[in-house]
N, C-alpha and C positions, 0 to 999 in steps of 0.2 A: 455935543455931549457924546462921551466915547460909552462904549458898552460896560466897561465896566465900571466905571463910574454909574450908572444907571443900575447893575446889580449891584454895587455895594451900598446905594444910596436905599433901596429897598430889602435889604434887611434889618429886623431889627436889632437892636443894642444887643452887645452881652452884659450880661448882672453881673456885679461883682462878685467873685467869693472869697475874698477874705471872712476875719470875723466879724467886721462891722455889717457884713451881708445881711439882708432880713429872711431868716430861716423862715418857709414856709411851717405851719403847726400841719400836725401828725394829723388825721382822719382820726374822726371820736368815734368809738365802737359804739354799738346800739345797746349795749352789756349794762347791765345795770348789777354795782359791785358788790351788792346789799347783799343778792340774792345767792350769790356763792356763800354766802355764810350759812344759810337757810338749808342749799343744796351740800353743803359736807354736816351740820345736822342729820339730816334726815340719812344721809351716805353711813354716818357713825351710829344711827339707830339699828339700820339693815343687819349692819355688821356686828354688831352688842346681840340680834334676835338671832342672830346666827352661829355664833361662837362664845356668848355668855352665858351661864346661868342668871337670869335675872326675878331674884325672888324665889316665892316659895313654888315647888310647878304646879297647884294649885291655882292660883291666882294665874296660870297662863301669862304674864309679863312677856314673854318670847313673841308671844303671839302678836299682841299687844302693840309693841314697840317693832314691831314687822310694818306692820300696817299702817302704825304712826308712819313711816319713814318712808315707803310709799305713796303714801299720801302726799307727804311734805312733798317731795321730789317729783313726783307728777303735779301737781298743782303749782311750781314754780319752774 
């Protein structure tokens, strides 16, 4: 047995790549896609307590909707 024969015999195969190939799947994020719905909530409260009038200023609503959205957004 010649040398190279003996290295070509130990590697292994190449895979094919055409399309018939079997595409490895993509790594799954650990991201759960719920909770961006949750996090641009609470993101669109921040911004309403900050740049809205909401209600009468009486009833503090600014306030309110501050700390709603904090909340939300720290707790997710």
């Amino acid at each position: 047995m010649t040398t190279t024969q003996t290295i070509c015999e130990s590697r292994p195969a190449i895979a094919s790549v055409g399309p018939d190939a079997a595409q490895p799947e993509p790594p799954r994020s650990k991201r759960l896609e719920v909770l961006d719905g949750w996090r641009a909530i609470s993101i669109l409260l921040v911004l309403s307590c900050h740049m809205l009038p909401l209600g009468p200023k009486s009833w503090n609503l600014n306030l309110s909707a501050g700390y709603a959205g904090m909340a939300l957004f720290y707790t997710f």
